[in-house]
C-alpha positions as CSV (number, residue, x, y, z in Angstrom):
1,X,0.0,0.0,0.0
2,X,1.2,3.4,-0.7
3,X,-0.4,6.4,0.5
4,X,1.1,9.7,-0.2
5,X,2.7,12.2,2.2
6,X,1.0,14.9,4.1
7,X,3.3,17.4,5.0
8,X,3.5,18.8,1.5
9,X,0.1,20.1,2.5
10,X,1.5,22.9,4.3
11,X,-0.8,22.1,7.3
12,X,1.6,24.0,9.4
13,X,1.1,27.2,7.6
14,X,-2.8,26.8,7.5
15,X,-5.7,28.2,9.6
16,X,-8.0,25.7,11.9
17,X,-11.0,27.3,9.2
18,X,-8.7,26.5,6.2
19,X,-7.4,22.5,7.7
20,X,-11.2,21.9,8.1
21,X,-12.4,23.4,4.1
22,X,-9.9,21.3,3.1
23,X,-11.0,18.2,4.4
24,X,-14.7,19.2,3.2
25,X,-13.2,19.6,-0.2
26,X,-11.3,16.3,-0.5
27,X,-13.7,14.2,1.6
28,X,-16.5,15.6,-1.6
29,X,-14.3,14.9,-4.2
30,X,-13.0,11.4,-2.9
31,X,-16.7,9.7,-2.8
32,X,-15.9,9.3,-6.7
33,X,-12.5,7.8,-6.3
34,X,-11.0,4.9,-4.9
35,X,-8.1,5.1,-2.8
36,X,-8.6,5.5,0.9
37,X,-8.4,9.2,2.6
38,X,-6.5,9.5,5.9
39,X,-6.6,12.8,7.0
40,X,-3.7,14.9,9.4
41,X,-5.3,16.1,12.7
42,X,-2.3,16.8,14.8
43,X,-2.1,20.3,16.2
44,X,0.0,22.1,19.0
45,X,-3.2,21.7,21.3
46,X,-5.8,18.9,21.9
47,X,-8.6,20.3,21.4
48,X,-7.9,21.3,17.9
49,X,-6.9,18.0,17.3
50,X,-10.0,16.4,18.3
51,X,-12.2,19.2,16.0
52,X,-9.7,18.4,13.4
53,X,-10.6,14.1,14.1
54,X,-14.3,14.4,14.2
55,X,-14.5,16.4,11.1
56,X,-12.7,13.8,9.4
57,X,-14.8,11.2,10.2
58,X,-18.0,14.0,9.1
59,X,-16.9,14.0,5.9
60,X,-15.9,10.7,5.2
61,X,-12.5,9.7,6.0
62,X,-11.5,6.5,6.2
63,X,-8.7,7.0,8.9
64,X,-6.8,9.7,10.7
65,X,-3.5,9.9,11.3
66,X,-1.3,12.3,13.2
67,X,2.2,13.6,15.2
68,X,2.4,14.1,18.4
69,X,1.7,17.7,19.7
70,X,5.1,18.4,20.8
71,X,8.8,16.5,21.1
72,X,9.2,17.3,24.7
73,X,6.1,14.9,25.8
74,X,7.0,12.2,27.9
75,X,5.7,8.3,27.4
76,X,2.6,8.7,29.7
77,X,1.8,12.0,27.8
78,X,2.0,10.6,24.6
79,X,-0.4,7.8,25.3
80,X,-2.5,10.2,26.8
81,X,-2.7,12.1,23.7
82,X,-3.0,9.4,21.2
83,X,-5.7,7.8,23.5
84,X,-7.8,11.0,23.7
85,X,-7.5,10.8,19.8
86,X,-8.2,7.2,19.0
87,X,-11.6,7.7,21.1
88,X,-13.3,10.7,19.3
89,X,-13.8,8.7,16.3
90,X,-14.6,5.1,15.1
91,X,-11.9,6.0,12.6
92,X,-8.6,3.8,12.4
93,X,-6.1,5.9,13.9
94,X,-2.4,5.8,12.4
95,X,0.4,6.8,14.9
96,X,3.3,8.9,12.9
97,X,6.6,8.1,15.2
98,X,8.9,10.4,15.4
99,X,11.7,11.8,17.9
100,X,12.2,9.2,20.8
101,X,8.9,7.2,20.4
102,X,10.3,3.2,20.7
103,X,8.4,0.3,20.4
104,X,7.4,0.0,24.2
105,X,5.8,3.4,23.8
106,X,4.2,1.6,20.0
107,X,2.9,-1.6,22.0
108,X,1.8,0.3,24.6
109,X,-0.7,2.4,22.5
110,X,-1.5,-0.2,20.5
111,X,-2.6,-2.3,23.7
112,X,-4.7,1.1,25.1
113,X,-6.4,2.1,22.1
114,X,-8.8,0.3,20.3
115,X,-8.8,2.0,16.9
116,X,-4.6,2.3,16.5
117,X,-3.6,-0.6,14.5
118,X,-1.8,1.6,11.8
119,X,1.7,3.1,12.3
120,X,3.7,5.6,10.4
121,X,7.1,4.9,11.4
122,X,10.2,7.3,10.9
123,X,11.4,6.6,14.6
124,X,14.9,4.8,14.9
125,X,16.0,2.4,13.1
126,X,13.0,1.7,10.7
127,X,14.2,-1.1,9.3
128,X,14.6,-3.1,12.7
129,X,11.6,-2.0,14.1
130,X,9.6,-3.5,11.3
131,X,10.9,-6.5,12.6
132,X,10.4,-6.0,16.2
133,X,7.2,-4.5,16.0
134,X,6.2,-7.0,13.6
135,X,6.6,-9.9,15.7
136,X,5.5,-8.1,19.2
137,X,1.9,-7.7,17.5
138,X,1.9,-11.1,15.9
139,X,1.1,-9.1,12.7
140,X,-1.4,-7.1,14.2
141,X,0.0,-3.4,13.9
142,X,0.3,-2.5,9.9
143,X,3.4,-0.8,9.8
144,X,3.7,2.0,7.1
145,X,7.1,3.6,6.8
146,X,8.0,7.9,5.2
147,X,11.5,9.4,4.9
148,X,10.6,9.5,1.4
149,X,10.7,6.0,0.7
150,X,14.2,5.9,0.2
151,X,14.8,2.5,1.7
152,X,11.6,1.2,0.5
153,X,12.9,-2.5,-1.1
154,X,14.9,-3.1,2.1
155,X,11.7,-1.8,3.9
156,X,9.3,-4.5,1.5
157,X,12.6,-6.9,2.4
158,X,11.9,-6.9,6.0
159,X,8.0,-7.5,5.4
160,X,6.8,-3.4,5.7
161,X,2.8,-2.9,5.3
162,X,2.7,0.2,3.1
163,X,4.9,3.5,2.4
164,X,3.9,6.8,2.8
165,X,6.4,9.3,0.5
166,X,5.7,12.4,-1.2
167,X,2.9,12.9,-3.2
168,X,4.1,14.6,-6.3
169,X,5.5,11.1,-7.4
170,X,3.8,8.6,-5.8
171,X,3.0,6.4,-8.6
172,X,6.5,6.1,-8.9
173,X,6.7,3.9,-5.5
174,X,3.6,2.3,-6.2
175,X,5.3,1.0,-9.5
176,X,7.9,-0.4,-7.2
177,X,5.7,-1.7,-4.5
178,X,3.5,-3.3,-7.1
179,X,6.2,-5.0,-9.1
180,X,8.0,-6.2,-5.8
181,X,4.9,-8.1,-4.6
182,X,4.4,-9.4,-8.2
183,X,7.8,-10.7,-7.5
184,X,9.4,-8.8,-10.4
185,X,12.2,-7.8,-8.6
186,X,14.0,-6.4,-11.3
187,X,11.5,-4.3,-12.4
188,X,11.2,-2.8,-9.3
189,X,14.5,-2.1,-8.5
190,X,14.3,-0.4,-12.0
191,X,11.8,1.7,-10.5
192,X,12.8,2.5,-7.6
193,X,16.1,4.0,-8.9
194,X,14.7,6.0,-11.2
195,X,12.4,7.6,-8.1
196,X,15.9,7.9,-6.5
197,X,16.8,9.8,-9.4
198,X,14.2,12.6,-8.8
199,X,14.3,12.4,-4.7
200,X,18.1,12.8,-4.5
201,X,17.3,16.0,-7.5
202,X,15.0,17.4,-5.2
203,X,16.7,16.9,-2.0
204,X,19.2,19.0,-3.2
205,X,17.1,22.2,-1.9
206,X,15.6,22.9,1.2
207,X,11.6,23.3,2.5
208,X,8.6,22.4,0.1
209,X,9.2,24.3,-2.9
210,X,10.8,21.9,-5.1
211,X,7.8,18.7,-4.4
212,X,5.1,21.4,-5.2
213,X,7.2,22.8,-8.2
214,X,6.9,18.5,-9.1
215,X,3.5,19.1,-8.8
216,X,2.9,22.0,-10.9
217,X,4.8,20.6,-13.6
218,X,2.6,17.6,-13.6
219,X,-0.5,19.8,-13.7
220,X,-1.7,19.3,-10.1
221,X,-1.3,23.2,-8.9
222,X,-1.0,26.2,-11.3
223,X,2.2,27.6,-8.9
224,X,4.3,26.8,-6.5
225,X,4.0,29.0,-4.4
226,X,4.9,28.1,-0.5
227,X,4.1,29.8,3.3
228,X,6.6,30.8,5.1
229,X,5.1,30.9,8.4
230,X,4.9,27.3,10.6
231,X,2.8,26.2,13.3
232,X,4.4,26.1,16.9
233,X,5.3,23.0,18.8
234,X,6.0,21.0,16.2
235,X,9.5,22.1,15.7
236,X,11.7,18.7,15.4
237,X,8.6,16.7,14.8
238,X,7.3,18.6,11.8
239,X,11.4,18.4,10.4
240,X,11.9,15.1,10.4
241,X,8.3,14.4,8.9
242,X,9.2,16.5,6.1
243,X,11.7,17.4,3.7
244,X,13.1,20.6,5.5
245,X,16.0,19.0,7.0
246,X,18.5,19.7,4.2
247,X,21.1,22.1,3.6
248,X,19.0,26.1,3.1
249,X,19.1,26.6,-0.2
250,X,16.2,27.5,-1.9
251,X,15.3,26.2,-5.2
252,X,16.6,28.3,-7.8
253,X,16.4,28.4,-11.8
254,X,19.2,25.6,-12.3
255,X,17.6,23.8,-10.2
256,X,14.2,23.5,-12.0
257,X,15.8,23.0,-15.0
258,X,17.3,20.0,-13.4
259,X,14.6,18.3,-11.8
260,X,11.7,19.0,-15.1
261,X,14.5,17.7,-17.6
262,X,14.1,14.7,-14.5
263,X,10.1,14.8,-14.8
264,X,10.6,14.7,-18.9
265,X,12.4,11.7,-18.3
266,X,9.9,9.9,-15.8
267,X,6.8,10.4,-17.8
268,X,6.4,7.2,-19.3
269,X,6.3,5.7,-15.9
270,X,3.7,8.3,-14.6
271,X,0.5,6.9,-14.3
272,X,-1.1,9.7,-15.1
């Protein structure tokens, strides 16, 4: 399963008014489609985060997933907080990991909460804790995996449940997901370098800008235009979620020529 990334959605930048229109607006148009929606619904305070969860589930959703409100909790708060969310919905609840979450602090939430049986994992070593988790749920816990899917064949390798990357080339991964489990490994090793090709292009440059320039040249937004200003208490969660944590450089005109002459390249594999 891959399900693309949600921190290209600027939700740090937006408004309470503008995180809820924007669930109205994709919960409408996803009734025609077919993949699942998971929506965001973290936020620096819990009660936003709870607004945020139940008007996902109004309009919808088929899960919610979210960060923990700040780095600095400690275990007992964390459960606290993911507890609190996993019981103002029905909805499946994905845990994203980050920071110092380990996979006592996983099993305990996933003993405590009903609805969690989904986790977003970008805590640690990834690539053992697939393993570990794995086996300490008996299968239970469906472990989906971000960094940008870089080590998403040794992640497949190690039996992952799903990858959540960036969204302006996620049918890139899904080509490699699907040809791994149709054991054409080949193929997707193909694949997966050539997504290499345009993540290590666009890691290059710092922020947002160059995965929503991807977008614009694929016809999704008209510009690429990015806010500046984040949300607080999401300071080291929010960076290692997304793909801030480079060098500061902002993307500049060699640079776009670089990664569309990229795009050019990939669009036979582009599914649409």
């Amino acid at each position: 399963m891959v399900l693309s990334g949600q921190m290209v959605s600027e939700w740090t930048s937006l408004t309470a008014r503008e995180r809820l229109q924007g669930m109205e607006a994709i919960g409408s148009a996803g009734k025609k489609l077919k993949p699942a929606i998971v929506f965001g619904v973290q936020s620096a305070d819990l009660a936003t985060s709870l607004e945020l969860a139940r008007h996902a589930e109004k309009v919808g959703a088929d899960g919610v997933i979210s960060l923990p409100p700040s780095e600095n909790l400690t275990a007992p708060q964390m459960l606290e907080y993911y507890q609190a969310i996993g019981s103002a919905t029905r909805l499946p609840l994905f845990v994203q990991a980050v920071g110092d979450m380990d996979v006592d602090l996983i099993m305990a939430m996933y003993k405590a909460i009903p609805t969690m049986r989904y986790l977003k994992d970008e805590a640690g070593d990834v690539l053992a804790r697939i393993v570990q988790l794995t086996k300490m749920s008996s299968g239970e816990i469906k472990i989906m995996t971000g960094a940008h899917g870089r080590t998403l064949i040794e992640e497949m390798r190690r039996g992952s449940d799903g990858c959540m990357p960036l969204p302006g080339f996620a049918d890139l991964y899904a080509a490699t997901w699907d040809f791994w489990h149709q054991g054409k490994r080949k193929e997707a090793l193909d694949m997966h370098a050539r997504t290499l090709l345009l993540l290590t292009e666009m890691g290059i440059y710092s922020g947002m800008e160059p995965m929503k320039y991807i977008l614009c040249l694929r016809g999704v937004f008209k510009n690429y235009a990015v806010r500046k200003a984040p949300a607080q208490g999401f300071a080291a969660a929010a960076k290692a979620a997304s793909a801030g944590s480079g060098p500061d450089r902002p993307l500049d005109e060699a640079g776009k020529q670089a990664i569309k002459e990229i795009v050019d390249y990939l669009k036979p594999y582009f599914r649409c």
